[in-house]
Backbone bond lengths (Angstrom), bond angles and torsions (degrees), N, CA, C in turn:
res aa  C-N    CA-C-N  psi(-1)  N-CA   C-N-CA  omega(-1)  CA-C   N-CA-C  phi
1 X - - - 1.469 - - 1.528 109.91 -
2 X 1.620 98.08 140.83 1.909 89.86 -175.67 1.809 106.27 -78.39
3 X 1.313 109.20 152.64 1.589 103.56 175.06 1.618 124.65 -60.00
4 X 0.725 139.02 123.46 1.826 149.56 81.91 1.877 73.73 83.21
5 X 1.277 141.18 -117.09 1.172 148.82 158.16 1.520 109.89 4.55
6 X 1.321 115.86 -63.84 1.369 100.11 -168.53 1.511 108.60 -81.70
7 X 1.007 127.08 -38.72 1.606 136.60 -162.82 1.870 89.95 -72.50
8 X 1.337 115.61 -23.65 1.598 111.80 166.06 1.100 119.41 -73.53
9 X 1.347 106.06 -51.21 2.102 110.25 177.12 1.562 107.83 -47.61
10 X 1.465 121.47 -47.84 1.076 110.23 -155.46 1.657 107.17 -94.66
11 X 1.717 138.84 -8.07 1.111 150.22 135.10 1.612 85.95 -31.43
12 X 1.406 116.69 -98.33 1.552 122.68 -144.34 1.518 115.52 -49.25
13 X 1.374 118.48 -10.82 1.310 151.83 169.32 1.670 96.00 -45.75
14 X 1.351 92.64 -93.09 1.426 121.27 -177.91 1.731 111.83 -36.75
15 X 1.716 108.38 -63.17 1.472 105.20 -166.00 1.463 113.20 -129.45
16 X 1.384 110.57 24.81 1.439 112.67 158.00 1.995 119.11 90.88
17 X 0.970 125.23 150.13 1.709 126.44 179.56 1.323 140.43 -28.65
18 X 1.984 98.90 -14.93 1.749 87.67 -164.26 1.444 110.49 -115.00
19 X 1.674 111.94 138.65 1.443 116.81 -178.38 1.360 104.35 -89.73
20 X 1.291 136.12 123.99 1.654 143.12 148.17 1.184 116.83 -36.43
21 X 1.047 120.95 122.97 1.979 98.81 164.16 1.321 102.33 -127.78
22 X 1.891 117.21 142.63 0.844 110.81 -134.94 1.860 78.74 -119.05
23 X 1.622 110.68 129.97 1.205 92.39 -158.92 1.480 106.10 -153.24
24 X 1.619 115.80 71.17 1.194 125.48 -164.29 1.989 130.80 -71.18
25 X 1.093 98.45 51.82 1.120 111.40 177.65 1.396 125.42 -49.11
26 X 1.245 148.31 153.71 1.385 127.49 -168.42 1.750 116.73 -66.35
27 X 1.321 129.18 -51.00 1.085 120.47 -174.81 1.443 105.91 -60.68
28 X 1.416 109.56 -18.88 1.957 93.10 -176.55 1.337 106.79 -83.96
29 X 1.336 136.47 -3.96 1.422 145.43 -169.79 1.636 92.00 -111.33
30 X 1.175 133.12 -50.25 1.486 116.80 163.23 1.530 119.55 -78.22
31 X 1.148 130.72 25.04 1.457 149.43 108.22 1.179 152.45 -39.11
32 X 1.481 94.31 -32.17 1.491 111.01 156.89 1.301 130.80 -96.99
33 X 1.510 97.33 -14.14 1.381 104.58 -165.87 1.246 122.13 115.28
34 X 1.750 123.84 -5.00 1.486 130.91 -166.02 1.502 118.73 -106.59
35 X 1.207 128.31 166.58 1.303 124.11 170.16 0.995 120.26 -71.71
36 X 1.542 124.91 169.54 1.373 132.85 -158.02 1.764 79.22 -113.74
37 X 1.344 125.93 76.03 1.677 127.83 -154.23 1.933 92.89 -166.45
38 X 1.085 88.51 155.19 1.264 113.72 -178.28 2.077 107.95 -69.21
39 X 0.880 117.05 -6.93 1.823 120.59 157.99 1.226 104.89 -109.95
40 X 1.128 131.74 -30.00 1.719 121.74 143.98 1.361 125.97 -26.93
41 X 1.247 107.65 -64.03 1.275 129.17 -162.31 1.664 100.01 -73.47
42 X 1.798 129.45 -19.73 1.365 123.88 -135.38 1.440 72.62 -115.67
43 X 1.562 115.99 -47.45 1.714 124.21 -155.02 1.378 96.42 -63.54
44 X 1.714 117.61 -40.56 1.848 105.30 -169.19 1.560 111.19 -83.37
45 X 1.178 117.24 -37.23 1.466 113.63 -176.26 1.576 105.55 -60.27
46 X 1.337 114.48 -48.26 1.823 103.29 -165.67 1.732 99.91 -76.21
47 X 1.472 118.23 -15.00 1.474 91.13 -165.75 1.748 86.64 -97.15
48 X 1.009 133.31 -14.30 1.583 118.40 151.55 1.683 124.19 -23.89
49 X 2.071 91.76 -68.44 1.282 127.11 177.27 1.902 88.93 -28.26
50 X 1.412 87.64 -91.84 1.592 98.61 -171.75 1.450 113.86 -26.69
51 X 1.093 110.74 -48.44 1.881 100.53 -163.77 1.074 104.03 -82.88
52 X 1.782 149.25 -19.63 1.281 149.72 167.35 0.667 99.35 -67.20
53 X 1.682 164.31 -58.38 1.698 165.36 -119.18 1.897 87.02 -86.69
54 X 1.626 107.59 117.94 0.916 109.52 -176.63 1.626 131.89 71.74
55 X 0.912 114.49 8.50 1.618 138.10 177.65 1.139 116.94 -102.26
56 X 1.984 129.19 -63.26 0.789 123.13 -144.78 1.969 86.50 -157.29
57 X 1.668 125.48 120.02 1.072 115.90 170.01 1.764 141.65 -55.44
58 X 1.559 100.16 13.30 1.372 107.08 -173.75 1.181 124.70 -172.17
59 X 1.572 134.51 126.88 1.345 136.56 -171.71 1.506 113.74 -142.13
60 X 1.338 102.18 145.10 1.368 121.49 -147.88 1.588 104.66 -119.34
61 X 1.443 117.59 87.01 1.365 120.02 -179.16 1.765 103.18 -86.21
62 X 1.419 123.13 127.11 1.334 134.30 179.49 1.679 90.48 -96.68
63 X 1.556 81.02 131.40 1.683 92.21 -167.59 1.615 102.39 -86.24
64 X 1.410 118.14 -31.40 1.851 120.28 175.69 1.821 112.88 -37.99
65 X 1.552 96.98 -35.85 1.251 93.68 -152.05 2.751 100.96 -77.03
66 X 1.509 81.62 -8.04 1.797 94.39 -169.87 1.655 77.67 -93.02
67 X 1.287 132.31 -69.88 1.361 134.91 -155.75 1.556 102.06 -38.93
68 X 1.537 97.13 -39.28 1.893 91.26 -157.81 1.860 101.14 -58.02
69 X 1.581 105.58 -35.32 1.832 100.89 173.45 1.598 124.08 -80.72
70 X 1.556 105.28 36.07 1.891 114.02 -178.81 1.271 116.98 50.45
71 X 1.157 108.02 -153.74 1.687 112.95 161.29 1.048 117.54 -25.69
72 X 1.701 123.14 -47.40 1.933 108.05 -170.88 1.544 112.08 -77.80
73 X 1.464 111.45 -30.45 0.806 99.35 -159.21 1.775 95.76 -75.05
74 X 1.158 124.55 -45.42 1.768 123.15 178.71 1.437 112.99 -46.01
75 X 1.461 123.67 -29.12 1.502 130.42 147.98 1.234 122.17 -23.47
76 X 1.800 98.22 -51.29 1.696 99.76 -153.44 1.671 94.44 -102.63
77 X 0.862 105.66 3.93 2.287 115.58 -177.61 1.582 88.18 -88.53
78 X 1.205 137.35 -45.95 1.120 146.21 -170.14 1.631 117.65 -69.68
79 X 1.142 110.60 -38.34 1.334 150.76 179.34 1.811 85.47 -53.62
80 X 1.576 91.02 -83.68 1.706 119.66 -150.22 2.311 101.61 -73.59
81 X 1.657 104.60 -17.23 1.070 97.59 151.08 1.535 151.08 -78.73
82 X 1.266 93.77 -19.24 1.862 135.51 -168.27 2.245 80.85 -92.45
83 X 0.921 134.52 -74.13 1.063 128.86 -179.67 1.593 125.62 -44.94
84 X 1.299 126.34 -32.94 1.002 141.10 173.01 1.780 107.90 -79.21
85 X 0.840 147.45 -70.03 1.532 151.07 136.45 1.207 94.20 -1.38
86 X 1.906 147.31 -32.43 1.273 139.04 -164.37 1.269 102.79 -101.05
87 X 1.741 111.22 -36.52 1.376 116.19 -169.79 1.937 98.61 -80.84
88 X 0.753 116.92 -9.49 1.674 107.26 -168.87 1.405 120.76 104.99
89 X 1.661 113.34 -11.74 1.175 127.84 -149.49 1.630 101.36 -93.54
90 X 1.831 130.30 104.02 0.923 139.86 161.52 1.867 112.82 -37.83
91 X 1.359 123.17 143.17 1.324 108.64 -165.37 1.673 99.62 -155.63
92 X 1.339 95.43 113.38 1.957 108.57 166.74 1.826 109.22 -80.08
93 X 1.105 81.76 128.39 1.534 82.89 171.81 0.896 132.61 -118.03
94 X 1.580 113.66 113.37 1.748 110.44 -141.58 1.605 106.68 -96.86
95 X 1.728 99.06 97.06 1.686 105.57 -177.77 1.588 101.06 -88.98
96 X 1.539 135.36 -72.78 1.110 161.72 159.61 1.523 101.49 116.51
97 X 1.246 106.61 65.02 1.794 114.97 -170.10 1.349 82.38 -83.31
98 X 1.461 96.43 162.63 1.922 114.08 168.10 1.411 99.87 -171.07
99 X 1.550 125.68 114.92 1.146 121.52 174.33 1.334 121.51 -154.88
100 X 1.326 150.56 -152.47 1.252 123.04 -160.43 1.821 89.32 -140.20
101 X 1.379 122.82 155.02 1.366 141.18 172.37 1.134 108.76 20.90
102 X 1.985 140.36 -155.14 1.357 108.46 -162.99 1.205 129.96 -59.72
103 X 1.363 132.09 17.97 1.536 128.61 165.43 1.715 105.40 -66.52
104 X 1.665 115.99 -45.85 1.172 135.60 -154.43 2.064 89.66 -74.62
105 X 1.260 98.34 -47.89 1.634 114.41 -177.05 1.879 102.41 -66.54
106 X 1.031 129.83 3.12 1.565 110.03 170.82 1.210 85.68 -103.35
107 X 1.886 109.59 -53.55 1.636 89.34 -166.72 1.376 138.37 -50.44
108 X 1.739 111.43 -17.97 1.419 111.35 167.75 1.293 126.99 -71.74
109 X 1.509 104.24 -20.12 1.331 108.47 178.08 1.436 113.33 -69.36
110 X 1.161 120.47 -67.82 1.355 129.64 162.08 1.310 114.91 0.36
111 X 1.261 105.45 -76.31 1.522 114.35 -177.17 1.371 138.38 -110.61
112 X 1.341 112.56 15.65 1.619 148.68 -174.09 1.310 109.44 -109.22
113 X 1.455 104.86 -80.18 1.698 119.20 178.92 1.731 103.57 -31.57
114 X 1.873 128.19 129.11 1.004 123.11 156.21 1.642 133.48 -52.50
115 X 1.569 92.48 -18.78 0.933 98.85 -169.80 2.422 122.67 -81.15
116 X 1.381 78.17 -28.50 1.036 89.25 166.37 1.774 140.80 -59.01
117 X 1.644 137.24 115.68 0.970 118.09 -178.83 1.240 135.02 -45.22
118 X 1.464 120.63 -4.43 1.437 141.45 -169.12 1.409 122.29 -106.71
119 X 1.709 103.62 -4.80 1.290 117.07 -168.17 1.789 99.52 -75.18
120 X 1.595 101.76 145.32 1.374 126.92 -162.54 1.390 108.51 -129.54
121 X 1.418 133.84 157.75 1.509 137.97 -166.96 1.952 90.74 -75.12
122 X 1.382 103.15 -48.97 1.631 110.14 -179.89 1.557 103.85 -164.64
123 X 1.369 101.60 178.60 2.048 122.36 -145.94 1.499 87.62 -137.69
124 X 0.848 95.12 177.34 1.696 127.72 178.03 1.653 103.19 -145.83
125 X 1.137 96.44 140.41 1.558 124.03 -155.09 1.678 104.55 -128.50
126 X 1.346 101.93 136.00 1.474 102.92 151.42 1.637 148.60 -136.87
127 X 1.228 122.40 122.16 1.473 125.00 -120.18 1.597 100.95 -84.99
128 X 1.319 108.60 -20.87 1.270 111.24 -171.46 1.513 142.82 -57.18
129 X 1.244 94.44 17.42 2.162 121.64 158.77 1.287 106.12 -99.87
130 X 1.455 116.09 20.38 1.615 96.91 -167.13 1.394 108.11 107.83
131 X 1.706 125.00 132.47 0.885 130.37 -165.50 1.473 89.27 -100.90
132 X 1.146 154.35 10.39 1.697 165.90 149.64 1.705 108.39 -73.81
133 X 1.342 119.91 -33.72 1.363 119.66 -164.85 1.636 91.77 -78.14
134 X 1.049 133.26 -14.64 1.572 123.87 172.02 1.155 114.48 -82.84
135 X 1.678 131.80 19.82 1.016 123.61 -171.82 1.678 127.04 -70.58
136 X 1.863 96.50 -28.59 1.357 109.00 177.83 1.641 115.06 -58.40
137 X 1.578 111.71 -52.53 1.584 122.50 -172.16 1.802 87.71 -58.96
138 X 1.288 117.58 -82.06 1.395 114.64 -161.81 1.802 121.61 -31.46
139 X 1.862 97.40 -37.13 1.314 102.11 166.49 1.994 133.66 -52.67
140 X 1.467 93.32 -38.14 1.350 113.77 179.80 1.604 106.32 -83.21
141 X 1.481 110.99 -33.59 1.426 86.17 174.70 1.156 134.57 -101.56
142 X 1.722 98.32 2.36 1.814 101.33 149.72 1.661 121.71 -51.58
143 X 1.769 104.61 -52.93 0.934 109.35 179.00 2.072 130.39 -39.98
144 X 1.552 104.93 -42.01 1.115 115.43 -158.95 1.280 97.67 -106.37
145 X 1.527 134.64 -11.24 1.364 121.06 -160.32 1.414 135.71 74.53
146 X 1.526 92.73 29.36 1.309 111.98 177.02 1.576 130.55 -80.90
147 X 1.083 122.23 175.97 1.565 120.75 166.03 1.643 121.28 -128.84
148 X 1.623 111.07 119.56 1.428 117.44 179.13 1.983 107.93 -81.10
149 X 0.973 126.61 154.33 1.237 130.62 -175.73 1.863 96.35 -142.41
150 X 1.691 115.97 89.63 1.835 117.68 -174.04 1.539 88.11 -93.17
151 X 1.611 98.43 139.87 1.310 115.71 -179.52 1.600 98.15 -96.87
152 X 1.819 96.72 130.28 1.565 111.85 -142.72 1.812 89.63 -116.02
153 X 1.565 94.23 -70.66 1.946 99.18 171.00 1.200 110.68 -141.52
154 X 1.019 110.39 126.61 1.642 130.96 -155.69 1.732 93.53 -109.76
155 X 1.219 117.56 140.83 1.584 124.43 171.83 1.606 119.78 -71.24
156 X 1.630 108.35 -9.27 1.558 111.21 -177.43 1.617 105.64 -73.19
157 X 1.205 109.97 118.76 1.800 112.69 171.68 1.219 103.98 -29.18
158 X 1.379 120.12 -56.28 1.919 116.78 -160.51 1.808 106.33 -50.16
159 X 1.708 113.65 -17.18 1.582 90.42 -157.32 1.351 88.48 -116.37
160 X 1.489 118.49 52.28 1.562 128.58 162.71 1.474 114.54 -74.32
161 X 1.576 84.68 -54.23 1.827 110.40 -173.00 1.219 104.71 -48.37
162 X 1.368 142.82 -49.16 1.435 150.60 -122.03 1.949 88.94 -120.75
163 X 1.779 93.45 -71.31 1.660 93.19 172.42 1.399 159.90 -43.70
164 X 1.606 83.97 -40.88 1.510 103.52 171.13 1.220 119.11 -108.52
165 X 1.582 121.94 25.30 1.397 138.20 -173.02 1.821 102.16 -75.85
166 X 1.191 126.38 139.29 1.284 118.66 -171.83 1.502 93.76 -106.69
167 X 1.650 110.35 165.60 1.516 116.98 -167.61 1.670 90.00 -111.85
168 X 1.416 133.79 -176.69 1.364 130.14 -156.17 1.560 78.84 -94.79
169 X 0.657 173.97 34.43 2.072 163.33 92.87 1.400 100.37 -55.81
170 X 0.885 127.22 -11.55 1.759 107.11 178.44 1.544 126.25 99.92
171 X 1.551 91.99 22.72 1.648 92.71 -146.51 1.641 106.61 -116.73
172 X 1.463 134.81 89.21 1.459 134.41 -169.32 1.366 105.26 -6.88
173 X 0.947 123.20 154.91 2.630 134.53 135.83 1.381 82.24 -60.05
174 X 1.475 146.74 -61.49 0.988 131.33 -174.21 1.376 126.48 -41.96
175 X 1.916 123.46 -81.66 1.165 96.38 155.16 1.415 146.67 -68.13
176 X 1.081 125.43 8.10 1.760 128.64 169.98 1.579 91.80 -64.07
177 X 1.439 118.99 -69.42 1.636 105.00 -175.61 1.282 128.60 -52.41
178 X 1.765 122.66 -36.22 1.351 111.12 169.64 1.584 114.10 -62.24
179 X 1.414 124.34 -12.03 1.751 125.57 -177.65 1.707 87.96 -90.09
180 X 1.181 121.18 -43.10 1.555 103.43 -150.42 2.167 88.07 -75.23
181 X 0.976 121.05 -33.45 1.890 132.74 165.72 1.557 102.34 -34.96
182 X 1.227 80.23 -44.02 2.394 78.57 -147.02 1.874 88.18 -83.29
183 X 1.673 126.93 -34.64 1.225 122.42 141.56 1.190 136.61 -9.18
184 X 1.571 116.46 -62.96 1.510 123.90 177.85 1.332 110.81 -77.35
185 X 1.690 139.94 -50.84 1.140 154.51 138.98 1.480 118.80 14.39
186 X 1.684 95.40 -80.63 1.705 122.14 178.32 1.993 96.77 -70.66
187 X 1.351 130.53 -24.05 1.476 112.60 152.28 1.237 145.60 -89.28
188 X 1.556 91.72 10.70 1.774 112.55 173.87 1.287 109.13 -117.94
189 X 1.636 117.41 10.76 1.472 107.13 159.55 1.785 120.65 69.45
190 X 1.396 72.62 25.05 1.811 74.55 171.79 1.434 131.42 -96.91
191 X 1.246 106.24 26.17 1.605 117.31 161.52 1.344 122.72 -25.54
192 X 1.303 123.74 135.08 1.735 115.35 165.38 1.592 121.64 90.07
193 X 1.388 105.46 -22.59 1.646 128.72 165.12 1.324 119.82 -114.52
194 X 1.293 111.21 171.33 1.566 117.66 165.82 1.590 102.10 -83.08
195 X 2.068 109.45 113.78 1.159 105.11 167.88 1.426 135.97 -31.23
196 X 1.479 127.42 167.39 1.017 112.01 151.64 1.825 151.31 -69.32
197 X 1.952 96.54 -32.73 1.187 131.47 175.23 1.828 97.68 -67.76
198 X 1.777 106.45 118.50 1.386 101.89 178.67 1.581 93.96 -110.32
199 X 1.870 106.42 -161.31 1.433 104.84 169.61 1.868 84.97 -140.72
200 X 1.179 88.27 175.00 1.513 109.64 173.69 1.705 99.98 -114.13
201 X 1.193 124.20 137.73 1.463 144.10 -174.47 1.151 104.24 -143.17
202 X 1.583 129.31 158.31 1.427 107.27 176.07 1.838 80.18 -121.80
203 X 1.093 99.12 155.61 1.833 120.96 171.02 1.931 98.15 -58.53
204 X 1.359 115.41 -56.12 1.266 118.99 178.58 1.089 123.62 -65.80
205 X 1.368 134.43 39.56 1.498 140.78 178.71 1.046 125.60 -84.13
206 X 1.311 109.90 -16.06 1.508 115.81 -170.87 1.465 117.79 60.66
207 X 0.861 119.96 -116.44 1.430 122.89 -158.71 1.556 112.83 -123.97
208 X 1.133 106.53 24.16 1.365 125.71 -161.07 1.578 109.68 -84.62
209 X 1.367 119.00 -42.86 1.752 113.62 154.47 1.586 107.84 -46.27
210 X 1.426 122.28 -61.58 1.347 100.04 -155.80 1.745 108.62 -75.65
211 X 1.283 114.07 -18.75 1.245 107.67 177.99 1.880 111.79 -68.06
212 X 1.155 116.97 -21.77 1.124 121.46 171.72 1.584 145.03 -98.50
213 X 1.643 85.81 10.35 1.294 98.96 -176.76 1.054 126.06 61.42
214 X 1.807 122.54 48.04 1.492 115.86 -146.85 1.969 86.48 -125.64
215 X 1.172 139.07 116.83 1.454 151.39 163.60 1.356 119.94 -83.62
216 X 1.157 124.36 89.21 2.096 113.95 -174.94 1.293 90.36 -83.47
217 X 1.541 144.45 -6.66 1.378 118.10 -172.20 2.560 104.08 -63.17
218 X 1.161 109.82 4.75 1.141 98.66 -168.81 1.559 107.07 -91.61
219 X 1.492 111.92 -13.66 2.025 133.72 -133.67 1.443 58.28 -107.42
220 X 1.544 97.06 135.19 1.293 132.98 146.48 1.709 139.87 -65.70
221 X 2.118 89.85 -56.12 1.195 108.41 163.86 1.857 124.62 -44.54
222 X 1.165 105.39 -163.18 1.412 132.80 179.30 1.279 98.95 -112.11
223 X 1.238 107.54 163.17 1.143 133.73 -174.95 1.629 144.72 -118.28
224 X 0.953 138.30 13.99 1.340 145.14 -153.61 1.425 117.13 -23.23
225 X 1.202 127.81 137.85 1.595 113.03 -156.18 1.937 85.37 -149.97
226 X 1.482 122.77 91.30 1.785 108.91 173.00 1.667 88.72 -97.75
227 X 1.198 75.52 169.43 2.073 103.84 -166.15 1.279 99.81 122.42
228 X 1.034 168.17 -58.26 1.446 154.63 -131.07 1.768 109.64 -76.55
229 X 1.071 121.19 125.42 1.933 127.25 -162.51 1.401 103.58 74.99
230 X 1.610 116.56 -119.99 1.451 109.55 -151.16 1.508 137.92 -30.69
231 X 1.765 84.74 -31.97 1.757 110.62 -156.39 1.085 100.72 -92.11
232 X 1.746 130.66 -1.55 1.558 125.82 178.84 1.636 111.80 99.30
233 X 1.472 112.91 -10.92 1.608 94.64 -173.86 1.488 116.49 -106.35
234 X 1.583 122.49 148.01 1.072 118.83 -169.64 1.696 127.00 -110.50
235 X 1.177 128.00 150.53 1.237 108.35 163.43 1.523 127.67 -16.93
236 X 1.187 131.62 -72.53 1.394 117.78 147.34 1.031 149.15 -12.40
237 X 1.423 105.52 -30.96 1.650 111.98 -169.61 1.522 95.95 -96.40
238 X 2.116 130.16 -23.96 0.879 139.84 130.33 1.323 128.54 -14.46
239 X 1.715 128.86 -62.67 1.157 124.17 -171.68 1.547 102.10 -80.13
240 X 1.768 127.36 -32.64 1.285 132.76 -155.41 1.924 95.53 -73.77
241 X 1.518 115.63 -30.89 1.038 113.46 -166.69 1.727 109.02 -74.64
242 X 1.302 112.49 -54.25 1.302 132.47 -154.35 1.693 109.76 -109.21
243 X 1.351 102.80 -25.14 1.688 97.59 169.64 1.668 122.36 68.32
244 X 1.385 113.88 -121.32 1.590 103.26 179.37 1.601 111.84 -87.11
245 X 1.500 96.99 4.43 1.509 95.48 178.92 1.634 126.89 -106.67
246 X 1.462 87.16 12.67 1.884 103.15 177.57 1.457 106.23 -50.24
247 X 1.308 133.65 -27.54 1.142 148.11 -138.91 1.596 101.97 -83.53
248 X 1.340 107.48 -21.09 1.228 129.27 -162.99 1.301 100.94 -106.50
249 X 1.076 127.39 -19.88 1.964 140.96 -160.49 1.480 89.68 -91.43
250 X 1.926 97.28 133.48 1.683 105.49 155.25 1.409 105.45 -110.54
251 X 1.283 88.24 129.53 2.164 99.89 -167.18 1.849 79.55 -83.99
252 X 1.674 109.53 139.04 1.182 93.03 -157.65 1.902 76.72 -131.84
253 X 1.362 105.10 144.92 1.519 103.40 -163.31 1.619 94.90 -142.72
254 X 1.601 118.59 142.57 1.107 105.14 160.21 1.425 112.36 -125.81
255 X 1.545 119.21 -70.61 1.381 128.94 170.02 1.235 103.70 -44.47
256 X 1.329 138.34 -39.41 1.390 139.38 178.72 2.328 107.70 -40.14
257 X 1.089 78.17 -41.82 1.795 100.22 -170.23 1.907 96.97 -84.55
258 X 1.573 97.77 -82.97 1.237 95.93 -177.30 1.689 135.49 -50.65
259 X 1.086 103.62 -12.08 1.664 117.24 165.79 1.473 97.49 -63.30
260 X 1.159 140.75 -20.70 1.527 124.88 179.74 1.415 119.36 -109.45
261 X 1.405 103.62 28.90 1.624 95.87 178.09 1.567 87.67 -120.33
262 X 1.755 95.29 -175.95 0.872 131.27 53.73 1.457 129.86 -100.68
263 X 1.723 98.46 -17.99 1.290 120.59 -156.05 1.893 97.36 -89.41
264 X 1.648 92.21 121.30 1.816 111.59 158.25 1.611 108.31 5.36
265 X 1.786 84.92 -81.58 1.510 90.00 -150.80 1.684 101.63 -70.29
266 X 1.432 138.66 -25.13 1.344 122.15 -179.38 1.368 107.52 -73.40
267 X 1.695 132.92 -22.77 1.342 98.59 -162.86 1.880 92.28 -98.14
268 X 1.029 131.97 8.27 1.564 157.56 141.44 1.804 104.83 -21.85
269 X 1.512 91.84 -73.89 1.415 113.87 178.10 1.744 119.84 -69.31
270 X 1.086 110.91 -40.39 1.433 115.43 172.24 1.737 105.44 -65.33
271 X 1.200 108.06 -32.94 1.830 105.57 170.13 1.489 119.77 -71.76
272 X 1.410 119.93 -29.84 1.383 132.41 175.35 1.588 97.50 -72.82
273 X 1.023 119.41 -44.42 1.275 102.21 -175.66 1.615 122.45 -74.39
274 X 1.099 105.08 -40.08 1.764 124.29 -175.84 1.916 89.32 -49.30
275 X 1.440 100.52 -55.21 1.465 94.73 -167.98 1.438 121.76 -87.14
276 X 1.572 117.24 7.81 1.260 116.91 173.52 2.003 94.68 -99.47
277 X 0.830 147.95 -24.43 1.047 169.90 177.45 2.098 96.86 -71.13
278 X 1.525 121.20 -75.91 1.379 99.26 162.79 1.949 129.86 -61.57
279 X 1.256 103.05 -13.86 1.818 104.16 169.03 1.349 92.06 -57.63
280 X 0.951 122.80 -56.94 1.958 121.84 -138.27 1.689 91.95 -61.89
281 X 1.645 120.32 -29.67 1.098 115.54 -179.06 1.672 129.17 -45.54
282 X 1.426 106.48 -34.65 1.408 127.90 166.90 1.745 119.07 -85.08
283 X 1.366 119.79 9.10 1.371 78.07 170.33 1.933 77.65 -135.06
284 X 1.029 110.81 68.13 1.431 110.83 159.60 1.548 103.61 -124.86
């Protein structure tokens, strides 16, 4: 199997920057009209599935929102992952596990291992045991050709304290993890592509790179970037963050998209637009 990086470059190639995330929370399912029920939960994710396939190179199923219905709901994640793998549709699966030695080693399995029903194109990670305690996932998804996505700066106030905490050199948790990333990257030889090792950024940061002295033109990886529609952030706030390296950024949208369904062809159109709207970013 080709890696995680390349099988992304050449998706984003084809259909442009923005990841879906598919994220059935109750008011967005009583939004459509559905129950806050386990065919609720089955009817919005696959007809997402469907209308992204060929739309948009990437979709982002949040696994909290299947967990909260136990067993059925991990049924129907399984379901809506196995479908996506059919549609063409590359798929992060936004757990944000972080844990230490074999705790850290099931969770990769889980959702790393091919073998697993849970297995995903790439995860989201969280570093905050130590940017070493991910050693197991990163291990496995060298192995398989996977993609890690470490949550770097997140737009929630609470992960100021932790993020923008400076080390006695002066140097963010923020950027120490994008250096200790581009580290593993430059030892997996991913020259010439978009690494495999991504980060999570949020679009809503404000001003929080430049206050931190933070440069992605060096990051190899990808980028995952949510905020863009519901959350207020715009293409713009895309180029202002990341610069010549937007190129690399998945403007990652959910309510932005799912606010226009239920029906196929509108949330179809709300993807054409999101991504004609991130093109324009490149030819200014």
């Amino acid at each position: 199997m080709q890696r995680y990086g390349v099988r992304l470059a050449q998706a984003m190639d084809q259909l442009g920057n923005v990841c879906v995330g598919i994220d059935p929370h109750s008011s967005q399912l009583a939004a459509w009209g559905l129950d806050d029920d386990i065919q609720g939960l089955r009817t919005f994710s696959l007809t997402l599935v469907e209308a992204m396939a060929g739309q948009v190179p990437v979709v982002k199923p949040q696994s909290a929102f299947f967990e909260r219905f136990g067993s059925s709901g991990i049924k129907v994640l399984e379901e809506v992952l196995g479908a996506c793998r059919q549609a063409g549709l590359l798929t992060i699966l936004d757990v944000k596990r972080g844990d230490i030695g074999s705790t850290m080693a099931g969770y990769a399995q889980a959702y790393l291992h091919p073998d697993s029903s849970l297995t995903a194109d790439a995860i989201t990670l969280s570093p905050y045991l130590g940017f070493g305690s991910l050693s197991p996932a990163l291990e496995l998804a060298k192995q398989y050709g996977k993609g890690i996505y470490v949550l770097t700066l997140t737009s929630n106030p609470e992960g100021f304290e932790v993020q923008h905490a400076l080390d006695g050199g002066g140097k963010s948790v923020a950027a120490s993890i994008i250096s200790q990333a581009e580290q593993i990257n430059k030892a997996d030889g991913d020259e010439g592509h978009i690494a495999d090792i991504g980060l999570v950024v949020g679009a809503t940061t404000g001003n929080a790179t430049n206050d931190l002295g933070i440069d992605f033109s060096a990051f190899s990886g990808s980028v995952l970037s949510p905020g863009i529609g519901a959350q207020g952030a715009t293409p713009a706030d895309i180029q202002r963050i990341f610069g010549k390296s937007a190129c690399r950024v998945l403007a990652s949208t959910s309510r932005g998209i799912s606010s226009a369904g239920p029906k196929v062809s509108s949330l179809q159109a709300a993807a054409r637009q999101i991504t004609e709207q991130m093109s324009d970013i490149f030819r200014n």
